[in-house]
N, C-alpha and C positions, 0 to 999 in steps of 0.2 A: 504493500500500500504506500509504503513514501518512495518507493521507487517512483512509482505514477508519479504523487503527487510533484518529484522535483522535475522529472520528466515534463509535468503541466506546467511549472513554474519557469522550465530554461526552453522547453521544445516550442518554438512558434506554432508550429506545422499541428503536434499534437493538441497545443490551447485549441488552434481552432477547431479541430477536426470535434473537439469534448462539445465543444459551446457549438456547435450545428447542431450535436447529435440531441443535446439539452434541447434546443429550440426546437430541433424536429418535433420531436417527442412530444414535446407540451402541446405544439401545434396540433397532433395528430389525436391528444387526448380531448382537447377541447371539439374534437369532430367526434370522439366517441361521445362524449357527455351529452350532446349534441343532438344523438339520439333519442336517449327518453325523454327528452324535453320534445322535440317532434311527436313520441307517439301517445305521450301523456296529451299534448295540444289539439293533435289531429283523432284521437284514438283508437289508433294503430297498434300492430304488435308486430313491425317488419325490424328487419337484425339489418349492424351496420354493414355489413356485403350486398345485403341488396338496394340499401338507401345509396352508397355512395355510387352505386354504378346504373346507372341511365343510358336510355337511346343505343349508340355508338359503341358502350362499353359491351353490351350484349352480343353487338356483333362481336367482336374483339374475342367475348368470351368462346362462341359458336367458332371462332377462326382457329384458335388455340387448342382446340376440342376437333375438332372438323378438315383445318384447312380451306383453299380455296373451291366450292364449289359454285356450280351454273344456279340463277336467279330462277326460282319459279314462277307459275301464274300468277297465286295470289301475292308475293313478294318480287315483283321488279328489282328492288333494290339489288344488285349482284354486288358480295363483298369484295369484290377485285376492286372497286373502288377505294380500297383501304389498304396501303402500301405495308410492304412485309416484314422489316425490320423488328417492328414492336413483338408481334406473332411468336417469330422466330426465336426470339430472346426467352419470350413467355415460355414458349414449346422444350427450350434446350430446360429452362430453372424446372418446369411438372416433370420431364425427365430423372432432373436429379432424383424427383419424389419420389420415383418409377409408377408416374401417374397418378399416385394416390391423392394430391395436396389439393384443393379446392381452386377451382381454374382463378375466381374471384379475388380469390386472396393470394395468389401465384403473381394476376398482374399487378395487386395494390402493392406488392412488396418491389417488384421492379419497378414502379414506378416511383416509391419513395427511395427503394437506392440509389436509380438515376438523378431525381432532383434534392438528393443529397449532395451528392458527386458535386451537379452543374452547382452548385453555392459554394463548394469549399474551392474550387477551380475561379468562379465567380468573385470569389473574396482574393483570390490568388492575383487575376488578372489584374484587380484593381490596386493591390497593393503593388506590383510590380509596373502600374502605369507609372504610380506616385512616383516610385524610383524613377524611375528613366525622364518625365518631366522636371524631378526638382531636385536629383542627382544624389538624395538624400534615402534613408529606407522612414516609411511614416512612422508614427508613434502605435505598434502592436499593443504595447503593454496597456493603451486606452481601445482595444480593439478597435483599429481602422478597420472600416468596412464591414461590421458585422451588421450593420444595419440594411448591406444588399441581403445579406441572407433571412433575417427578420421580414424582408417583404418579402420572397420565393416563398417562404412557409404561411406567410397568415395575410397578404397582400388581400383584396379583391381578386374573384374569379380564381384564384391558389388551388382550391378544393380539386380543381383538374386532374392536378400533380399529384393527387394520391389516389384518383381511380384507374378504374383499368381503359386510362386513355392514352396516347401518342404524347401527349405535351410534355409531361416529363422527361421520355427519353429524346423528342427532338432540341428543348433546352440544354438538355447534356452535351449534344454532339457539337450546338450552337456553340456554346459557351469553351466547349475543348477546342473548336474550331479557331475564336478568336485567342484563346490561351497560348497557344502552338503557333498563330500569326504573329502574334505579340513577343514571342522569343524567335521569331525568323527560322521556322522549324516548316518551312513550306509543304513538303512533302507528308506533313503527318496531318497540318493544317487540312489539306486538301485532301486527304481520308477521312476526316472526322466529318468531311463538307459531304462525299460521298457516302457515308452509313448514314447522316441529316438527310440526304434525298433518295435514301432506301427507307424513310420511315416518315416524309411529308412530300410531296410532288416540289412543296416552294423550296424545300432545303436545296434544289438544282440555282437557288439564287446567290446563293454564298458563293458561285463563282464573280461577282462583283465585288462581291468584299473583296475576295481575298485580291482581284486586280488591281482594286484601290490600294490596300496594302502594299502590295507589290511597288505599286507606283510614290507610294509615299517614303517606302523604305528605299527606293532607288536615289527618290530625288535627296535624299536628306543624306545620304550617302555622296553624292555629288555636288557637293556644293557649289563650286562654281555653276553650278545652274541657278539663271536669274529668270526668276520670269515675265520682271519689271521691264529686263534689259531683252529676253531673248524672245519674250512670249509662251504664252500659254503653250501653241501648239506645237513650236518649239519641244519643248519641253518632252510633251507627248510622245513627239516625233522620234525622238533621241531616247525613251522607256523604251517604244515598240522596238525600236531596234535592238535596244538590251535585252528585249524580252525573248526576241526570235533567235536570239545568240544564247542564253542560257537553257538548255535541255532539262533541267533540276524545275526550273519554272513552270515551266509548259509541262512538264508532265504535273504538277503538283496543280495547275489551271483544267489538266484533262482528269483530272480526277474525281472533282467536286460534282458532276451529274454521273459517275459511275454508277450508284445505286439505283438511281432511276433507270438507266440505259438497260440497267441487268434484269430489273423487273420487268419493263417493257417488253426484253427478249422472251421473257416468262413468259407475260401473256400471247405475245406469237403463237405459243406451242399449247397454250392453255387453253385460249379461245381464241387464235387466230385475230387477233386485233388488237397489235400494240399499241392503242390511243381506248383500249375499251374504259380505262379508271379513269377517262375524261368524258369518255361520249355515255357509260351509265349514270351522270350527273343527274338527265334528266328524269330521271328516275325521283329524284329530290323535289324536281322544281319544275312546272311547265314555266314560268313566266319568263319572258326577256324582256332586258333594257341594256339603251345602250351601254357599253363596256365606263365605268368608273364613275364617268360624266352624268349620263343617264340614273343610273345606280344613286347614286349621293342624294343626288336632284330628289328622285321622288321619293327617297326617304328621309332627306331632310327636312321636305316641306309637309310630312305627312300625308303622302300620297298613296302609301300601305301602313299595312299592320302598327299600331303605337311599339310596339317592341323592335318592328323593323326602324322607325322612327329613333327611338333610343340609341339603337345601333351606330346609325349614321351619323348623330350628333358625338358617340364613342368614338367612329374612325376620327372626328376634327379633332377631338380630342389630343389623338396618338398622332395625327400631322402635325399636330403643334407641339408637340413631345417632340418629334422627330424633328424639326426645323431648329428647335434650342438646342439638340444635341450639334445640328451641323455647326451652330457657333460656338457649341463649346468645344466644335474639335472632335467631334466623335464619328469621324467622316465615314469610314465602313462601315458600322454599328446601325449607322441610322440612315443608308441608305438602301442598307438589307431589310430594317425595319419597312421602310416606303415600300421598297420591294414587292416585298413578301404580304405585303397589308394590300396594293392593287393587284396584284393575283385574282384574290377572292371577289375583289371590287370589280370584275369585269364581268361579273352573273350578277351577286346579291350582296345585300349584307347578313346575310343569316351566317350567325356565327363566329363573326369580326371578332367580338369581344376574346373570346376564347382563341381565335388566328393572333390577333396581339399580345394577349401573356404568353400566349407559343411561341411566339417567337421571340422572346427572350430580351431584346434591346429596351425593352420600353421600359424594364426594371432595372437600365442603368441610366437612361433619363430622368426617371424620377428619383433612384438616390442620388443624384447632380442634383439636382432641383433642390434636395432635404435640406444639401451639406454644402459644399462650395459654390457650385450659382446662385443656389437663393438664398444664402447668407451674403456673397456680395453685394447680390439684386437688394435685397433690404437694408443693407449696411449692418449688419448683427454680429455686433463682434464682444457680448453681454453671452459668456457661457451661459448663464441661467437661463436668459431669455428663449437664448438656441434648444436647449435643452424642454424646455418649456414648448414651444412651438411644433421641433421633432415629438414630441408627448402627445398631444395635442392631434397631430395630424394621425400618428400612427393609431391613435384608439379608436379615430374615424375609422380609418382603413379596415380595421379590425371589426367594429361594429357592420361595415358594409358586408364583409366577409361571412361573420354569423347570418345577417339577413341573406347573404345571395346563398350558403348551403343552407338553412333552412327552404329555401324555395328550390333550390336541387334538390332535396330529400325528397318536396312535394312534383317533383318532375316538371315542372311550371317551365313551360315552353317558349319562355323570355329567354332560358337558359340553354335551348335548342344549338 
């Protein structure tokens, strides 16, 4: 026991890994609690494996049990719709069980180890920004950055990351993706990009990040490049050419839609149609509008559903998250956030909400927002005050959080 304990007191790595696993925990107990307050309210007697998994998760569970099979009459819905990765992972841990373990609780444990993982890597990333911005290591000993991982666990819409859905492990592969850019690790970067788009269609977008990246670590590398003096395109010009000269690049650039490519070949042989996880969409949705434009438009103005309505004032939301991130500098981060958030904008917005904390960026916007932008944005330089206002905001999030799984529990279609 004092072994630990000096181990917690000199090992960084260890502190943090204790205090995720503390926060997990508590987090994941206040969803058990959670429960009889639900079936006392509602009066129910359903158990928490069935409240926390909904809709999508059933498929998930039926995929993991089953595999991919053909849509029937009365279910259009074909699960090839729902890419393999997660499955697969699910499939290898009931394995270990040798089948025995409950499929439900098989994917809620991968998916709180996965969004375990993306937090301590997530708290990693960030502290190793601070370094390399201010040439200094931050102050651990007041745990810098534990407050990203306080929102991954208890944020709004969080409750994701512990069913049996995709967002946990596609956060992981996000967040390992920008870890491994972040140390110039290209080639592993750009695998983590490829198992993100074996387990979401938009994870094929991280090949922009990582270009940016590339292009940012080029130029910063070169300094004599001006681009006061030489121009923007300039500039450009003289990447592409580096870029076509390094072989390490380009294979780490051809890697990032691997995952996709390989399931696509799947379905070739599976159902003969490798665009079918795009064209059984409609299966979801008859309706069309135009792609983003269209989209916003009439669910801004309330022109569907009051939920769809919600949604769309959600996506401005995360544009304006994402637009503060490009000023503070957070140029890959938040252009994969845009990204990946007009994907879904080019059908509906069914769903945004949950496309946005899936995709991982929007939880380093807002702890910028918590801690250094919106402390310079208001001038706060009154520890109390900070401290006070961080308090403040987090017990909202928190209370938002209890109300949105209390209405998951009740399957309430806001949450579709």
């Amino acid at each position: 026991m004092n072994t630990l304990i000096e181990k917690y007191k000199k090992n960084s790595n260890f502190r943090l890994a204790v205090q995720l696993l503390f926060i997990l925990v508590l987090s994941r107990v206040v969803m058990l609690i959670m429960v009889p307050v639900y079936n006392g309210i509602m009066g129910t007697n359903r158990s928490f494996s069935f409240l926390m998994n909904e809709w999508d998760a059933k498929r998930y569970q039926f995929m993991v049990d089953n595999g991919y099979t053909f849509p029937l009459d009365t279910d259009p819905q074909a699960n090839w719709a729902f890419f393999p990765m997660y499955v697969i992972v699910c499939q290898f841990v009931k394995l270990l069980t040798f089948w025995k373990a409950d499929t439900y609780w098989v994917g809620m444990f991968v998916s709180n180890v996965c969004i375990y993982i993306a937090a301590y890597f997530g708290i990693k990333w960030l502290r190793d920004r601070y370094k390399i911005n201010n040439g200094t290591q931050p102050d651990i000993n007041n745990n810098y950055g534990i407050l990203l991982g306080i929102l991954m666990f208890m944020a709004p819409y969080s409750f994701y990351c512990a069913s049996v859905y995709t967002e946990a492990m596609f956060i992981m592969f996000i967040v390992l993706f920008f870890y491994f850019s972040q140390k110039k690790q290209w080639l592993i970067a750009g695998l983590m990009s490829a198992f993100a788009s074996a387990t979401r269609i938009v994870g094929c977008t991280l090949v922009f990040a990582l270009i940016i990246e590339l292009y940012l670590d080029y130029k910063n590398k070169n300094t004599v490049i001006d681009s006061k003096k030489a121009g923007i395109w300039q500039n450009v010009r003289d990447f592409v050419v580096h870029f076509i000269k390094t072989p390490k690049e380009i294979l780490s650039v051809m890697l990032c839609p691997l995952g996709t490519f390989i399931y696509m070949t799947f379905l070739r042989f599976f159902c003969g149609d490798v665009w079918a996880f795009m064209h059984v969409q409609i299966a979801w949705r008859e309706d069309s509008y135009f792609p983003v434009i269209g989209v916003m438009w009439k669910a801004c103005t309330g022109q569907i559903e009051p939920r769809y309505t919600y949604m769309g004032w959600f996506c401005i939301a995360a544009f304006a998250v994402y637009a503060y991130m490009i000023y503070r500098k957070y140029y890959s981060m938040a252009f994969f956030g845009i990204i990946a958030l007009l994907v879904p904008l080019t059908s509906h917005v069914m769903s945004t909400c949950r496309f946005i904390i899936g995709s991982f960026v929007i939880f380093i916007g807002v702890y910028d927002l918590m801690t250094a932008g919106g402390r310079e944005y208001l001038e706060l330089k009154n520890k109390k005050k900070v401290i006070a206002i961080d308090s403040i905001v987090l017990i909202i999030f928190f209370a938002l959080e209890l109300f949105l799984l209390f209405l998951w529990y009740n399957s309430d279609c806001w949450l579709m």
